[in-house]
C-alpha positions as CSV (number, residue, x, y, z in Angstrom):
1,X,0.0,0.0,0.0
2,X,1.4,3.5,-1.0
3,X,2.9,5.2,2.3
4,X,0.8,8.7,1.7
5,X,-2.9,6.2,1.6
6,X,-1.4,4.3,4.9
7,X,-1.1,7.9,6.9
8,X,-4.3,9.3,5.2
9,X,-6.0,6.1,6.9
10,X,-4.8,6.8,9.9
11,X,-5.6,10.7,9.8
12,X,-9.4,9.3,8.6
13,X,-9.5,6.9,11.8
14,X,-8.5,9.8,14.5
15,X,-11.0,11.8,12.6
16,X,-13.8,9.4,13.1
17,X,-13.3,9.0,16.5
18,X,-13.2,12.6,17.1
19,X,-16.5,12.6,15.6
20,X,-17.9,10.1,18.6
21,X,-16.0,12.3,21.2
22,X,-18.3,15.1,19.9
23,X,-21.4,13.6,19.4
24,X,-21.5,10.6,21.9
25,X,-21.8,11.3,25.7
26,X,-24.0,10.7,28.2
27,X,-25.7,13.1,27.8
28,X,-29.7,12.6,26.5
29,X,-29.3,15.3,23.9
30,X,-30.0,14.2,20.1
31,X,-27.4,14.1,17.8
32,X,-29.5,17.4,16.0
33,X,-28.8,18.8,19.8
34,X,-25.3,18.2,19.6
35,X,-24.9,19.6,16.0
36,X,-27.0,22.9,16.8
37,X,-24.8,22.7,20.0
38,X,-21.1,22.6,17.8
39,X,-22.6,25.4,15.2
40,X,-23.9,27.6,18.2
41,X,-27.4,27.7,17.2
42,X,-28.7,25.6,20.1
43,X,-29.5,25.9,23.5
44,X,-26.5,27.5,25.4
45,X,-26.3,24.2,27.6
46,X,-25.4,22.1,24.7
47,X,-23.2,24.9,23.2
48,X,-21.1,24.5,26.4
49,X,-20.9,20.8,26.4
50,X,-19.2,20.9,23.0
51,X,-17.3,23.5,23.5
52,X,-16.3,24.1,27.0
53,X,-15.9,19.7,27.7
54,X,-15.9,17.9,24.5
55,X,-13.8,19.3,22.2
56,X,-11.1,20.7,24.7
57,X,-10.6,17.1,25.7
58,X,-10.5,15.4,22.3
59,X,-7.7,18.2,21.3
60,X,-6.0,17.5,25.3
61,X,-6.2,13.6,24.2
62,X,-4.9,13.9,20.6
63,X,-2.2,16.0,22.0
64,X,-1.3,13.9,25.0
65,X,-1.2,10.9,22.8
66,X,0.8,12.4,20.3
67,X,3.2,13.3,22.9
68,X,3.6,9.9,24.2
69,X,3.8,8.5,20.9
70,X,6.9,10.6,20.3
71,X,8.2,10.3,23.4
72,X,8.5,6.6,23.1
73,X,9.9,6.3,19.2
74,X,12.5,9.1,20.4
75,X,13.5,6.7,23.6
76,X,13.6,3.9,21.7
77,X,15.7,5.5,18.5
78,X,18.3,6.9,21.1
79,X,18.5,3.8,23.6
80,X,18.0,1.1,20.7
81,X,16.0,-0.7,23.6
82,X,12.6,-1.9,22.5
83,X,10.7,-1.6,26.0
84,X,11.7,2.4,25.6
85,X,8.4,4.4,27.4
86,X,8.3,7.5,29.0
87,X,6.6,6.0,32.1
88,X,8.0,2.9,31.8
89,X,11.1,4.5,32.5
90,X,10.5,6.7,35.1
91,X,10.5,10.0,33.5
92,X,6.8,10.5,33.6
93,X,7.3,9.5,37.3
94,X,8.9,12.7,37.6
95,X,6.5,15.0,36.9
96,X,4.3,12.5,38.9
97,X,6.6,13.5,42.2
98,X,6.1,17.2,41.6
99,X,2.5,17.0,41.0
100,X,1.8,14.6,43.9
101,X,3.5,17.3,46.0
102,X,1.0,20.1,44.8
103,X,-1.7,17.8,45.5
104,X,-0.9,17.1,49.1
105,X,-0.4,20.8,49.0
106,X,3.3,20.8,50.0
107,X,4.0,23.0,47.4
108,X,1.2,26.5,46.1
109,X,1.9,27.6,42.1
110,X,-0.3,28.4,39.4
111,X,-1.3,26.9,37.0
112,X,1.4,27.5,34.6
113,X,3.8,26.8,37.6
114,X,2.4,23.0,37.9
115,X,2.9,22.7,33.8
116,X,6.1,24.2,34.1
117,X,7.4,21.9,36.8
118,X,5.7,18.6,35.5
119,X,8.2,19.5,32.6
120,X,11.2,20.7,34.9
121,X,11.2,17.4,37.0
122,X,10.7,15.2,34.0
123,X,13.6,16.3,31.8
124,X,15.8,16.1,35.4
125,X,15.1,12.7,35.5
126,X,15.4,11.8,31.5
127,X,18.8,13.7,30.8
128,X,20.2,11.5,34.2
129,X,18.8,8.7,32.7
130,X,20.9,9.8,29.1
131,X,23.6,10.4,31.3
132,X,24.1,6.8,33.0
133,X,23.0,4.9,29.8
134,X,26.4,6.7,27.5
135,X,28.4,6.0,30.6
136,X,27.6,2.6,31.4
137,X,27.3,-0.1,28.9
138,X,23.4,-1.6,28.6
139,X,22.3,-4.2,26.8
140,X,18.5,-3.8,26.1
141,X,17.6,-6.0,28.7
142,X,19.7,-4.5,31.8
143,X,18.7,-0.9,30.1
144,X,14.3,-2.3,30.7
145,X,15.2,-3.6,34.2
146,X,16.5,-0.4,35.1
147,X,14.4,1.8,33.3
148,X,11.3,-0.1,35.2
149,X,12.9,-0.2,38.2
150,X,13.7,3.8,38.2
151,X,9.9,4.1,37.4
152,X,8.6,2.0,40.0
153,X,10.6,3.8,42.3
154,X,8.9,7.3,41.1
155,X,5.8,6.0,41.7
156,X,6.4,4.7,45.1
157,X,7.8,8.5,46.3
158,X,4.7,10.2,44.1
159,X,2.4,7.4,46.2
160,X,3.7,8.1,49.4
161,X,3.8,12.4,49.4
162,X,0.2,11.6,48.4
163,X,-0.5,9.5,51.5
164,X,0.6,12.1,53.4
165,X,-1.7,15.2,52.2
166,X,-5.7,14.9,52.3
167,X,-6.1,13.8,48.8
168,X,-9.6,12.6,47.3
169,X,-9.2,9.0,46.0
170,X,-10.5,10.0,42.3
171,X,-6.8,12.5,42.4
172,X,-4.9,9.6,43.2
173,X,-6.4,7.8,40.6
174,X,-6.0,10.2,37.9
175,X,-2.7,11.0,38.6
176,X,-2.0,7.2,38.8
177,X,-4.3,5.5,35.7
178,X,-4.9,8.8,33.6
179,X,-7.8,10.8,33.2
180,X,-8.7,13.8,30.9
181,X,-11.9,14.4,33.1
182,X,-10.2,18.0,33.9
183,X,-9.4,19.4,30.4
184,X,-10.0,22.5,29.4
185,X,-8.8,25.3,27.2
186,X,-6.0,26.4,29.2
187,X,-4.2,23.0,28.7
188,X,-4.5,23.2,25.1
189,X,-2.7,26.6,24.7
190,X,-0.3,24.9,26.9
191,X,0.0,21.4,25.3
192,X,0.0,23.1,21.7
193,X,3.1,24.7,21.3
194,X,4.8,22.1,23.4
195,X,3.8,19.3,20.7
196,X,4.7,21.7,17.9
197,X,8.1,22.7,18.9
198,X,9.1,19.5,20.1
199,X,7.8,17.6,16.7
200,X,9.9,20.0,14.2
201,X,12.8,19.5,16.8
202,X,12.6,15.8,16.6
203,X,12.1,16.1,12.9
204,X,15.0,17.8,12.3
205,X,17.2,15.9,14.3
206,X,16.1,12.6,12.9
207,X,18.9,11.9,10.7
208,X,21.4,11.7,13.8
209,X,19.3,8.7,14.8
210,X,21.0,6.5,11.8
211,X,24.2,6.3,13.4
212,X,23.0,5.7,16.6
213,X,21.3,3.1,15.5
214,X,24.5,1.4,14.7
215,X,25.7,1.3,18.1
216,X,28.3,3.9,19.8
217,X,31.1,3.4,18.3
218,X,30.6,3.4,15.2
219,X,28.4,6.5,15.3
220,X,31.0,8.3,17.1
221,X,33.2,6.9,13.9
222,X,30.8,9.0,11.9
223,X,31.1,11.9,13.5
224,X,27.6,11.8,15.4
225,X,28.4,12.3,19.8
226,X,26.5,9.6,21.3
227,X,26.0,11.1,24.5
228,X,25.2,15.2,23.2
229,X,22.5,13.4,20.5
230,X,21.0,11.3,23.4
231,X,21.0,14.1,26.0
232,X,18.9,15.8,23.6
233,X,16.7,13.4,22.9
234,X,16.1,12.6,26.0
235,X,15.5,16.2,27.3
236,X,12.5,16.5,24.1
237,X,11.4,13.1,25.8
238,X,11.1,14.7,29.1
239,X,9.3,18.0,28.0
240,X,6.7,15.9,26.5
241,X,6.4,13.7,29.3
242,X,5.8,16.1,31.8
243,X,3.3,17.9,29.4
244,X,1.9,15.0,29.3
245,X,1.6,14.0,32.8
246,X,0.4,17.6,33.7
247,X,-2.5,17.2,31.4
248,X,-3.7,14.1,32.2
249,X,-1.9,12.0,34.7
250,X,0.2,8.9,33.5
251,X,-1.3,7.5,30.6
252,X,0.5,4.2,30.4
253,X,1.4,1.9,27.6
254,X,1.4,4.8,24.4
255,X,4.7,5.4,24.3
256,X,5.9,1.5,24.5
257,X,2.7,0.5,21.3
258,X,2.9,3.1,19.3
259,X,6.6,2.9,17.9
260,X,6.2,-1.0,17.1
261,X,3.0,-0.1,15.4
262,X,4.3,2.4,13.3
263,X,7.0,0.3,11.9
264,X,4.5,-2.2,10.7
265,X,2.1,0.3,8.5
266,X,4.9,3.1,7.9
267,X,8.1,1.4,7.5
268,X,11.5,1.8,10.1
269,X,12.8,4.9,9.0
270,X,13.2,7.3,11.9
271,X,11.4,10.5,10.3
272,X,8.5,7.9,9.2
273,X,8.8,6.2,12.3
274,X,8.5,9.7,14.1
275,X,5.6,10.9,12.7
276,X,3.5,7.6,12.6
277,X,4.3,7.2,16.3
278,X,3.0,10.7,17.2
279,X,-0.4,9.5,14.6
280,X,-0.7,6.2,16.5
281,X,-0.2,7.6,19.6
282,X,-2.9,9.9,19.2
283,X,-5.2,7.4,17.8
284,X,-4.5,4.9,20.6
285,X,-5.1,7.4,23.0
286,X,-8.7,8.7,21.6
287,X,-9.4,4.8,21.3
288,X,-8.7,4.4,24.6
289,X,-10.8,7.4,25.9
290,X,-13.5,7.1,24.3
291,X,-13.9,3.4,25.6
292,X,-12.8,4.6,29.4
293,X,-15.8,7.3,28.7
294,X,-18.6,5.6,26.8
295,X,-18.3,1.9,28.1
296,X,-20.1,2.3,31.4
297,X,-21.4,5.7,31.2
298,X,-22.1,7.7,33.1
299,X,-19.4,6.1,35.2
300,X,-15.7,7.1,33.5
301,X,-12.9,4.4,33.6
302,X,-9.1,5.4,34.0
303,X,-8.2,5.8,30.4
304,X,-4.8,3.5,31.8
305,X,-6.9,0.9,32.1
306,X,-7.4,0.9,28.6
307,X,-4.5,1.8,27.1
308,X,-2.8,-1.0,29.6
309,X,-5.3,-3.9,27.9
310,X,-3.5,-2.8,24.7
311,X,0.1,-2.2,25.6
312,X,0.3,-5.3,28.5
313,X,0.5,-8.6,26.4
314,X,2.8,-6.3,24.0
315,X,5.2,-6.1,26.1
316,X,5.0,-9.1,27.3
317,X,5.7,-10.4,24.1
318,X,8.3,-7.7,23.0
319,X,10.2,-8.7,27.0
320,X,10.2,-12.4,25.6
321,X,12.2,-11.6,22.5
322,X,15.0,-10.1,24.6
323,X,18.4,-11.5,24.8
């Protein structure tokens, strides 16, 4: 199938399921309701559920997956490990720390102080990570058991500030499953120019990716500096991690699926496998939302949940094939 129909499918796909996040809900409105509602000639109820709820969190979710999409294909490019994920790693966790802090209120910002430190603490924790894997040699395997091992322990500290504020269980929750229940505009304009500037980044650093795929020494043979391309990397990583967490809590899974599903429909170049992995990650995410929303409405599901029945056996079968 020609490459330019296989990402027009996928652009038709996200675009039909952004069609359900507007027009399904729980909501008893018609679907004439909800059209009147999106053209502002209806009631100015229904003009506020499209506007003001649905649409900010299909653009939050789009965005958030997109991010995590990225963010995984850029971990995995630069570490060559095939478990590469944001959260998986840890670097999500980091951003997970700071928030859990705010939400046991040990810390007061605004809001644009939270966004800004999700982002601060997760890049902190991804360029360390960059640092230790040029220093010490990894195989894939050692680099997964320590990548997990630095997340769990993110959690554990996120977990426990938590325990020790008065936080309602449905916080905990989203900060730990994922939730886009709390979108709004202001996320967007945050989450916008985030994605933007860190997709034209990644885009035009993707050629340094072919010698690092090669291994270290020979990309240093090539004239490409192992450790400057991957602290780079890994700092984009951590912007769009913490982005990503401050939006919507850690979303699980995206960043692990997303690169080996790109390489099946859009080939393993890294600018192909870059942009696919921001599409599927999008499209993965909206999936995923719109099951944790619709399935057992009017009661929402952690959007993790769902995005972990998709991204669990993967792994499992992706951990299998290490050596």
């Amino acid at each position: 199938m020609n490459l330019k129909i296989r990402y027009l499918s996928l652009v038709c796909l996200i675009t039909f399921l952004i069609l359900v996040g507007i027009f399904a809900g729980p909501t008893n409105a018609s679907f004439e309701d909800a059209i009147h509602g999106l053209l502002f000639s209806g009631e100015g109820l229904m003009n506020t559920i499209i506007w003001d709820i649905r649409i900010p969190r299909i653009v939050v979710c789009l965005l958030v997956g997109g991010n995590l999409g990225l963010a995984g294909v850029l971990i995995q490019l630069s570490t060559r490990s095939p478990l590469g994920d944001p959260n998986l790693f840890g670097i999500g966790g980091g951003a997970a720390i700071f928030l859990a802090t705010i939400s046991a209120g040990i810390v007061s910002v605004g809001q644009f102080g939270v966004f800004l430190g999700c982002i601060v603490s997760s890049v902190i924790v991804a360029i360390l990570l960059a640092k230790l894997i040029s220093t010490v040699d990894l195989t894939p395997t050692k680099l997964a058991i320590m990548g997990i091992a630095v997340g769990a322990l993110t959690i554990t500290i996120g977990t426990s500030v938590i325990s020790h504020g008065r936080v309602f269980p449905t916080q905990v929750i989203g900060l730990v499953a994922g939730s886009f229940t709390s979108s709004n505009w202001t996320v967007v304009y945050y989450l916008l120019p985030t994605f933007i500037i860190c997709s034209l980044t990644s885009v035009m650093f993707s050629h340094k990716f072919y010698p690092i795929m090669l291994g270290d020494i020979l990309s240093r043979s090539l004239g490409v500096n192992p450790l400057k391309t991957r602290t780079i990397t890994m700092g984009l990583v951590g912007i769009l991690s913490g982005a990503s967490v401050y939006a919507a809590g850690l979303v699980g899974f995206v960043g692990l699926t997303s690169p080996h599903i790109a390489k099946t429909i859009v080939g393993k170049t890294p600018i192909n496998l870059i942009i696919g992995s921001s599409l599927i990650g999008a499209l993965t995410t909206m999936f995923a939302d719109q099951v944790a929303r619709l399935l057992f409405a009017p009661t929402e599901l952690p959007v993790g949940m769902a995005t972990t029945v998709i991204g669990a056996p993967m792994m499992m079968y992706m951990a299998a094939k290490l050596k």
